[in-house]
Every structure is written in C-alpha cells, then in structure tokens.
N, C-alpha and C positions, 0 to 999 in steps of 0.2 A: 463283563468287559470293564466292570467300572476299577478291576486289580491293576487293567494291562495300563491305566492310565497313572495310578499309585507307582506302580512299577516302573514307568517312564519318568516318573517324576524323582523317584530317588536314583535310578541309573543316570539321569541327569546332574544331579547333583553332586553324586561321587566320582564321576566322569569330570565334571567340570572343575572340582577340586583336585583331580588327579592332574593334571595336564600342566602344572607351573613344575620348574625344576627342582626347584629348593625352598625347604620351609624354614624359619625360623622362628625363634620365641621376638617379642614385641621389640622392635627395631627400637634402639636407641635411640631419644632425641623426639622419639614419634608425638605428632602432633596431627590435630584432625588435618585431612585433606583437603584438598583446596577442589571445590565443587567444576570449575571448568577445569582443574584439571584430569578429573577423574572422567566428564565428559569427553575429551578429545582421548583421551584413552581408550575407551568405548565404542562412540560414535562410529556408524559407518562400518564398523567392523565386525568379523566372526569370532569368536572364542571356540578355539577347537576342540572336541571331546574325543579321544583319541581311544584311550581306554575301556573295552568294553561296547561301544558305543560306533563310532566312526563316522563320528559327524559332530553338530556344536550349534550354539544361538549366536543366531545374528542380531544386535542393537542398532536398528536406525536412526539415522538422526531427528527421525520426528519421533521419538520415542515409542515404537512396535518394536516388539521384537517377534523371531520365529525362530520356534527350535527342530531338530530334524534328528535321527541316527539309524544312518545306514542300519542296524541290526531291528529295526522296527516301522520297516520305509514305509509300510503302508498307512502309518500314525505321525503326526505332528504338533506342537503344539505353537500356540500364537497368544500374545498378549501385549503387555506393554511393559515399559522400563521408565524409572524417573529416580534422583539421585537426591537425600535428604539432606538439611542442612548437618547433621553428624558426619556425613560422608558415605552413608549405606546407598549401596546402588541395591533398588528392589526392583525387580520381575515380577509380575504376575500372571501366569503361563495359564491356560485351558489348553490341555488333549486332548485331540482330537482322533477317531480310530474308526474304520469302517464298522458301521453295525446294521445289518441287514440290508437294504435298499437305500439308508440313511448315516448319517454319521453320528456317533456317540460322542458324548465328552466328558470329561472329565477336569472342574476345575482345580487348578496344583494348587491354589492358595499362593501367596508372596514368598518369596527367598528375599532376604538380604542381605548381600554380602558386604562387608565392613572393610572402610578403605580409611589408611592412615599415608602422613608422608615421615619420612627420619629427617635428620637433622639435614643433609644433603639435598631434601627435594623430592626422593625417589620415592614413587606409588609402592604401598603394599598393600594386600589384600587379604582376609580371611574370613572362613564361609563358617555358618551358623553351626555352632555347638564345637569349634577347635580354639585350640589357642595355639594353632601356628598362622606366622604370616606368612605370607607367596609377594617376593617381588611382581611388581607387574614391568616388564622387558620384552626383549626381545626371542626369550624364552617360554610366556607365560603362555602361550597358543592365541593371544592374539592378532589375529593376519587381517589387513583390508581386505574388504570387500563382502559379499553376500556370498559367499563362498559355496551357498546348498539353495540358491532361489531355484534352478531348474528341478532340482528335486524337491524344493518344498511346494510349488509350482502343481509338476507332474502329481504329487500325492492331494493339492488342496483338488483338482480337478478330478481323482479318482475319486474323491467324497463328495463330490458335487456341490463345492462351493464355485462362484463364479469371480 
C-alpha cells in the first residue's frame, strides 16, 4: 500500500501542475512575491486537479490543507501549508488509504511551489523541477471555497478518523 500513496503523491502533483492555462519562461520584471499576497491567493480556497485526478487541495486559512481525487476516493491526504520568506508556498501532505480494519499512510514529504510577481504585480507560479511559470488568475483552477470537504469528510470517517 505504501506504492498507492507514492502514486497519489505524484498524480498530485502533475495534476496540480496541469490545471493552469498557460506556461511561460520567467516573467519579465519578476521579482520575489509579496507573502500576503500569495496568501489571499490561496487561503480558503481549492486548487482544482482536473486532469487525471478530479478533484484538488484545499488551503485553509489556518494553514491545513486536504487533498482528495475523485479516481482514489477511498484515499486522502491532510497536512499543512505555510509560505516561506522566498515566496515558496510548501505542503506537507500524509496519505491516507484504508488498510485492513485500520488506516495506512503514507508521508508525501514537502512540495514547494515557487511564487514570483512580474513587473505589473501579477502572481506566477512554478512547481519543482520546471522552468515554466503559470499565472495565478482566473484561470489557474483556483475556486473558493472547500470545494471536496463532503467527500473528504465521507472518506476521513470510512478510515475511522473521528
């Protein structure tokens, strides 16, 4: 079991890199990000994984996050998020996955993804080992709200978390 959590953790991640519209090479002008801005970008909201996946992590504002995808429901993963003075917003996810009468897990280790602004102000963002950046808009699959808490929910209580 300890693959199906590896496996969640890189469908995760290619998933969540897929889902911005357009990449480009390092924005003109870019300069490190501005730390509440990349918060209020985040905060409170889901980042959708469309590809693959159908589903996405949610960043609350007390810094938990939960990740879920529809094609793995009966697995989730939970951790936390906090944004460094560089501008890397890092995750640190544990998977979770039914294994016997108990729950198995599996810790993903940190992702962090690298946030710059260009000369204009505009967030971009790009995830470990690329050198493209992804506007962060209205495009990038970030929507308000907890958008997967009933099914992250339904699955923590199929593991028997309380």
């Amino acid at each position: 079991m300890r693959s199906l959590g590896k496996a969640l953790i890189v469908i995760g991640c290619s998933v969540f890199a897929s889902t911005a519209t357009m990449a480009d090479s390092l924005p003109g002008g870019a300069k490190p990000a501005n730390i509440s801005k990349i918060t209020k970008a985040y905060s409170g909201k889901t980042d959708l994984w469309d590809n693959g996946c159908d589903g996405g992590i949610y960043f609350s504002p007390g810094g938990q996050v939960r990740a879920w995808c529809k094609d793995s429901s009966d697995s989730l993963g939970a951790g936390t998020w906090n944004i460094d003075a560089q501008g890397n917003l890092c995750q640190d996810l544990t998977w979770y996955w039914p294994n016997d009468r108990q729950a198995g897990s599996s810790p993903g280790g940190s992702t962090c993804i690298a946030h710059i602004q260009d000369r204009w102000g505009q967030l971009w963002r790009s995830w470990p080992g690329s050198e493209d950046w992804w506007p962060v808009d209205q495009y990038s699959g970030l929507v308000r709200g907890y958008r997967f808490k009933a099914e992250v929910m339904a699955t923590r209580s199929k593991l028997g978390f309380r």
